[in-house]
C-alpha positions in Angstrom: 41.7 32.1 -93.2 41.3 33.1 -89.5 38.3 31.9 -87.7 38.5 34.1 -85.0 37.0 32.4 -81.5 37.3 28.9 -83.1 38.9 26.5 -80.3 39.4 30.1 -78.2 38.6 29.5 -74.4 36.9 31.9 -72.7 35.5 32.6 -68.9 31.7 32.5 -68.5 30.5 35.7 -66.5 29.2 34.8 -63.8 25.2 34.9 -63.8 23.1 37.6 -62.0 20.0 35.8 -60.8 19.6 35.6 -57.4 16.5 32.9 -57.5 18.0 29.5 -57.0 15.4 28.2 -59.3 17.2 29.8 -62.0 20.1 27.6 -61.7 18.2 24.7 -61.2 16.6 25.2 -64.8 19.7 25.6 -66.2 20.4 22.2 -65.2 17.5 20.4 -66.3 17.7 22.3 -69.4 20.1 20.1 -71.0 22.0 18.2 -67.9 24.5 20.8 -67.9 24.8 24.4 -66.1 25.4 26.9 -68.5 25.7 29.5 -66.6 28.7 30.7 -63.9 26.5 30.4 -61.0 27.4 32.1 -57.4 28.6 30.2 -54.5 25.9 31.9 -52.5 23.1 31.0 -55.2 24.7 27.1 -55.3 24.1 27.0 -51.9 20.3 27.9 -52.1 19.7 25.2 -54.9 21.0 22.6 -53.2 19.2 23.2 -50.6 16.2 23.2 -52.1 17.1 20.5 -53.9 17.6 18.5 -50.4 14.3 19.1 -50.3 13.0 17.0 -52.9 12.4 13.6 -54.3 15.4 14.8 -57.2 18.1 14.8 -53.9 19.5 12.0 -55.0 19.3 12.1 -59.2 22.8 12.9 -61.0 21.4 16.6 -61.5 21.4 17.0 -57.7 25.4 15.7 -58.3 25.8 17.9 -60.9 24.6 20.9 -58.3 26.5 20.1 -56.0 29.7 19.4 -57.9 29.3 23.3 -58.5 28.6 24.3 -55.4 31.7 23.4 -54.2 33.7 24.7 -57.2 32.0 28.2 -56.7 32.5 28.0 -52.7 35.9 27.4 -53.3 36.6 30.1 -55.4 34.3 32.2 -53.1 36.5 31.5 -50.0 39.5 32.0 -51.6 38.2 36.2 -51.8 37.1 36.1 -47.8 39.4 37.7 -45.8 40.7 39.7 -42.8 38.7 42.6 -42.5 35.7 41.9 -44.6 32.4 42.6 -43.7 29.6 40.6 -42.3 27.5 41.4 -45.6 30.5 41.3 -47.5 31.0 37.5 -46.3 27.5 36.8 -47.1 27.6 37.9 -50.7 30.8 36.1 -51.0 29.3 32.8 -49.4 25.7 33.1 -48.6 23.4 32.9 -45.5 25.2 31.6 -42.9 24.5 27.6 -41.4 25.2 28.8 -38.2 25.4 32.9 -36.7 27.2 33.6 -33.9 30.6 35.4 -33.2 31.5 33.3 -35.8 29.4 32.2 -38.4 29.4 28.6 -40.6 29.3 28.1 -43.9 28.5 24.5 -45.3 28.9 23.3 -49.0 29.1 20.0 -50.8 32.7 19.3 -51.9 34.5 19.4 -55.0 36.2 16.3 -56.2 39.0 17.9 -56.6 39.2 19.5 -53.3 38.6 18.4 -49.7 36.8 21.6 -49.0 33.6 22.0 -47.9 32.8 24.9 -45.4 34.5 27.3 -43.4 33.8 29.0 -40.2 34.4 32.9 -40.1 35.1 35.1 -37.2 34.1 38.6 -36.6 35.4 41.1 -34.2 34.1 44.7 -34.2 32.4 44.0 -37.2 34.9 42.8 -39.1 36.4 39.3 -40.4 39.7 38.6 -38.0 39.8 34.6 -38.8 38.8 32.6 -41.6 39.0 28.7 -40.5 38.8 26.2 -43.6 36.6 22.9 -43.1 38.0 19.8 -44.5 36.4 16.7 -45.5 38.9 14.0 -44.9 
């Protein structure tokens, strides 16, 4: 007998909300994220989550735990001649616009990762500079 999808891993797609308070219910839900949520959405919800008296809760963790999983995946897809909006759906509103624009996230604990600072010139990315947390 073949159970087929028994003990099978599969990837989540990743989820098309763009209202932070989407993935934030997903976490309360049941103390898990369910969903494959967007560096660029993580970003949002743990901002408004910095917001809050829940900051500091193991949700909040949880949050940001994904956060930096997503941005690092995220990053890893910026490159040299990208677009500005490109960037931005990649990693989300900037930190900090200027020539070159910031990019904060919480990081993983498996990486030391958590920002980057990309450069434009003429419109284009021409220098992708990783933050480490050390």
């Amino acid at each position: 007998m073949l159970l087929a999808g028994c003990g099978a891993t599969h990837k989540q797609r990743l989820s098309t909300s763009t209202e932070p308070t989407t993935a934030l219910a997903d976490a309360y839900d049941n103390a898990h994220l369910d969903g494959d949520w967007s560096c660029s959405l993580l970003r949002k919800a743990v901002a408004q989550l910095s917001l809050s008296p829940d900051a500091y809760t193991p949700i909040a963790r949880m949050v940001g735990q994904a956060e930096g999983q997503a941005c690092d995946r995220a990053l890893a897809r910026v490159h040299r001649g990208l677009t500005p909006a490109q960037v931005d759906a990649l990693l989300g509103r900037p930190d900090d616009a200027a020539r070159c624009r910031l990019y904060r996230w919480m990081p993983d604990a498996d990486s030391s990762t958590d920002g980057a600072r990309v450069c434009f010139e003429q419109g284009r990315v021409s220098a992708v500079q990783i933050a480490m947390h050390l």
